[in-house]
C-alpha positions in Angstrom: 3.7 15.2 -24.7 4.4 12.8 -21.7 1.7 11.1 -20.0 0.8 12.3 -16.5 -0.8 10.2 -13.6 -2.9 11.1 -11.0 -1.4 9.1 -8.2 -3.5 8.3 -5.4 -2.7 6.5 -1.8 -5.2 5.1 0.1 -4.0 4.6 3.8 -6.3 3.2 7.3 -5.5 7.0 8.7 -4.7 9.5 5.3 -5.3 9.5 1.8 -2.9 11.4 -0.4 -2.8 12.6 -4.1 -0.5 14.3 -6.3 0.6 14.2 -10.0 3.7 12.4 -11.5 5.2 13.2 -14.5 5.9 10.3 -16.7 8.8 9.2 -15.1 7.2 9.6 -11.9 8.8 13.1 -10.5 5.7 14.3 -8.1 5.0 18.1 -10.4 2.5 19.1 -8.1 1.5 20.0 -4.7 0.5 16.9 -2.4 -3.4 16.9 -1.1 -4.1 14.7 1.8 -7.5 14.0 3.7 -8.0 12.0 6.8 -9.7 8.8 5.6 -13.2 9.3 6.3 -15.5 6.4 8.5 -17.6 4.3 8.6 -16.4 4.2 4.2 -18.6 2.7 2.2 -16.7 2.2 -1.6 -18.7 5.4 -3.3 -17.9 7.4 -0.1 -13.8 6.4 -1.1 -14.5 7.1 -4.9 -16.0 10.5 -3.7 -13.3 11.7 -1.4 -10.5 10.8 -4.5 -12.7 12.6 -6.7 -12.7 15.6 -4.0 -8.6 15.6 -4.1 -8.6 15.5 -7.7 -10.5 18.5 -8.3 -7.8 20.5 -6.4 -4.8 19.1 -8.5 -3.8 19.9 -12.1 -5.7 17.6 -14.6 -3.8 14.3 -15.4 -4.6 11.5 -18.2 -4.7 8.2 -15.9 -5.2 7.7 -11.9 -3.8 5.0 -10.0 -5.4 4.1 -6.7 -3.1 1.9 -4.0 -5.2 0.6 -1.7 -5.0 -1.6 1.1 -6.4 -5.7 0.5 -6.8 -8.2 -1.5 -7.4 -6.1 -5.4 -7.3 -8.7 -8.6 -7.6 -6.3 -11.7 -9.3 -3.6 -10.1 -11.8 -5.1 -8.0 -11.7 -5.4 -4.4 -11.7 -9.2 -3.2 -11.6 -8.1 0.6 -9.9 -4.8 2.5 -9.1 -4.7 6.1 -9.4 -1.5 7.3 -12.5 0.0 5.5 -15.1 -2.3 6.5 -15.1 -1.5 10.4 -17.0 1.6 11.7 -14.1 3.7 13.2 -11.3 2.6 11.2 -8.5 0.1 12.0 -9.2 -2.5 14.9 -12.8 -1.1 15.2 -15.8 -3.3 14.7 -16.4 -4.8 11.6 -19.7 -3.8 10.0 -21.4 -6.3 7.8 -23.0 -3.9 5.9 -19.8 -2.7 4.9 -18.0 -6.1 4.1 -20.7 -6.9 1.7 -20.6 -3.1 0.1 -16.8 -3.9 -0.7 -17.2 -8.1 -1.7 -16.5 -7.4 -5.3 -16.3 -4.2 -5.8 -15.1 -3.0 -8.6 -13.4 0.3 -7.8 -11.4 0.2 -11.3 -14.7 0.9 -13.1 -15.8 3.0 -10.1 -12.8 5.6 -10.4 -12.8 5.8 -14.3 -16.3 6.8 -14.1 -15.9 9.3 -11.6 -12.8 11.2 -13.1 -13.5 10.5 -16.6 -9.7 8.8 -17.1 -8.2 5.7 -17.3 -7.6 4.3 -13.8 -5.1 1.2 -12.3 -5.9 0.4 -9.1 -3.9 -2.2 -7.1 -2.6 -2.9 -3.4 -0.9 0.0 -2.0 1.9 -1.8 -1.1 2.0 -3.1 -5.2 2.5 0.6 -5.9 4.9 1.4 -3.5 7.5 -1.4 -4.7 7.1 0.0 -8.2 8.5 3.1 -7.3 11.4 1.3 -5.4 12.5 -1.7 -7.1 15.5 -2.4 -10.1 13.7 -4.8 -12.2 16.7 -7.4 -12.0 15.6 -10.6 -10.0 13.1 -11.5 -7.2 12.5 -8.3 -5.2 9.7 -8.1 -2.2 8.9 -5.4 -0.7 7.2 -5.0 3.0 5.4 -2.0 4.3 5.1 -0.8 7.7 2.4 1.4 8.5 -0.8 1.1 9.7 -0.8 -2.7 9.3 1.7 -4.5 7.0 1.7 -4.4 3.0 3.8 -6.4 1.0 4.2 -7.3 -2.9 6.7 -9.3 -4.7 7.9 -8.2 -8.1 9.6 -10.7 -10.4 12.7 -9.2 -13.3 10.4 -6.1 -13.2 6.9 -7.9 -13.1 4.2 -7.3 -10.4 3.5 -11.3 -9.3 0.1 -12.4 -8.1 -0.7 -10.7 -4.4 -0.6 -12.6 -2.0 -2.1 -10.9 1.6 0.7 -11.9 3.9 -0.8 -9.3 6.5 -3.7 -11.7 7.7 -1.4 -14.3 7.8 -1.6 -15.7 11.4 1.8 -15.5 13.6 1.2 -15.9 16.9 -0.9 -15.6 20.1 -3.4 -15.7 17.4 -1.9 -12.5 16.3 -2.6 -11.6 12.8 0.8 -9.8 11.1 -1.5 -7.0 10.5 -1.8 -7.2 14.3 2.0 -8.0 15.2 3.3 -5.8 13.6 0.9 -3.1 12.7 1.1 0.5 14.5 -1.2 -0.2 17.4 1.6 -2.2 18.5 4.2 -0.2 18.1 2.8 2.4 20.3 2.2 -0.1 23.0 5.5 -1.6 22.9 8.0 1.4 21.8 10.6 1.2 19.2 13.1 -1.1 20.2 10.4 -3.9 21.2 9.0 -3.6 18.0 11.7 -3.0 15.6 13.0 -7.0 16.7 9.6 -7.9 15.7 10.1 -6.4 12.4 13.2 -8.6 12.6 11.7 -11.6 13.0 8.9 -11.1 10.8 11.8 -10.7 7.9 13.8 -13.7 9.3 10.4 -15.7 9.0 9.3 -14.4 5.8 13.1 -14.7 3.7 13.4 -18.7 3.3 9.4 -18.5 2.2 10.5 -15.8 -0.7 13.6 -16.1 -0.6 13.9 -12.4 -2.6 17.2 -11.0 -3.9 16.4 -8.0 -2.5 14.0 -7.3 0.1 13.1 -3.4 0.9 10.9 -1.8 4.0 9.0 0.9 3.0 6.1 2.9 4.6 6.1 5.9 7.4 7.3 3.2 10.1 10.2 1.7 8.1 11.8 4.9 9.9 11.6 3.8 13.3 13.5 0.8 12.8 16.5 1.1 15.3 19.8 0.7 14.2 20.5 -2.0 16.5 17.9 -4.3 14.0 18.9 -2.6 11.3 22.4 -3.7 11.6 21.1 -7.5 12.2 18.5 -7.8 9.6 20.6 -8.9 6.6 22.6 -7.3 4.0 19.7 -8.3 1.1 17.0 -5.5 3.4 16.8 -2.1 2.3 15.0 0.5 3.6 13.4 3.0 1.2 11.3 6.4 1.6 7.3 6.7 2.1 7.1 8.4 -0.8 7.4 5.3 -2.9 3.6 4.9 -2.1 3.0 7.7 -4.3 5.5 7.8 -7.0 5.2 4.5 -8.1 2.0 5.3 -9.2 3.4 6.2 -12.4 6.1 3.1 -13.0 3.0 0.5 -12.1 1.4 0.8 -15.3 4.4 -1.1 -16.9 4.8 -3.4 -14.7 1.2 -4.5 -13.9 -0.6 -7.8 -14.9 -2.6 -6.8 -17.9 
């Protein structure tokens, strides 16, 4: 009998469930649930535990989630510790809450099933990538995610997204979706540009692909300048990768 994974994505504005089959076909419905704020970590644990009791039964869960996450505990996470939700006020409460926390343990617990969690973005290249060579792969979405992968092998995360740019811009901040709604598509898309033109002779990837529900709004004008090595791949990858992760994940 295959092994079927409870596939969780844990977004600044949604988070979404569904079970994968082992090769990591979705074979059920997709639940979603705006996140919830201010989110304390057992308020998160709660509301995955809330989507998995309206989905079929599965025998492992992965969590992506957005941050810094070293073998299932939460070094830091940008959008969960502010009161309102992205680029709201920080709560100190709340950055203490999630200093350490160990949402792996937290999630088993709660479901009774082994659990993976990693960055969101870590999951999402799973789902995408060949497992031949250096391959990165950049969200766009709320903020930016990214996660490098190396012959098939997740590397250590590295949180490009509070990297600083410019104007004392974050890339979180540069490229995130706060400012694509104040600049429009076309301004924005050459950011994206740039941010790949700054970010290829630090990797210097075989393949680089843009993933997450912005990657969409790219225009073709940047899409035709931003390099034959770019591809971009479908938001789904956020949640069927949940599945392909658990091979390719630091043990």
């Amino acid at each position: 009998m295959s092994t079927t994974t409870l596939s969780v994505d844990c977004g600044g504005g949604g988070i979404k469930a569904s079970v994968l089959d082992a090769e990591g076909n979705i074979i059920s419905r997709a639940v979603r649930t705006p996140t919830p704020y201010p989110l304390p970590p057992m308020k998160l644990v709660e509301t995955i535990a809330s989507l998995a009791s309206q989905l079929p039964g599965a025998d492992r869960v992965t969590v992506g989630m957005p941050g810094m996450i070293r073998h299932g505990v939460v070094i830091a996470t940008p959008h969960y510790i502010t009161k309102d939700g992205p680029r709201s006020k920080v709560l100190p409460d709340l950055v203490e809450a999630w200093a350490r926390f160990n949402m792996g343990t937290s999630v088993s617990h709660a479901l009774g099933i082994p659990s993976l969690v990693l960055n969101d973005a870590e999951v999402a290249g799973a789902g995408v990538v060949t497992g031949r060579g250096l391959e990165m792969i950049v969200t766009l979405g709320t903020g930016l995610g990214n996660a490098v992968f190396d012959n098939g092998g997740l590397a250590p995360h590295v949180e490009v997204s509070q990297g600083p740019v410019r104007w004392g811009l974050t890339y979180d901040d540069y490229i995130g979706e706060h400012e694509r709604l104040r600049l429009g598509d076309a301004h924005w898309s050459r950011r994206v540009r740039r941010v790949v033109d700054a970010l290829r002779p630090m990797y210097l990837w075989d393949r680089l692909y843009l993933g997450g529900g912005n990657s969409r709004r790219i225009t073709a004008a940047q899409l035709a300048r931003i390099g034959d090595d770019v591809v971009v791949v479908p938001n789904e990858a956020g949640m069927t990768g949940g599945a392909r992760c658990w091979d390719m994940a630091r043990p």
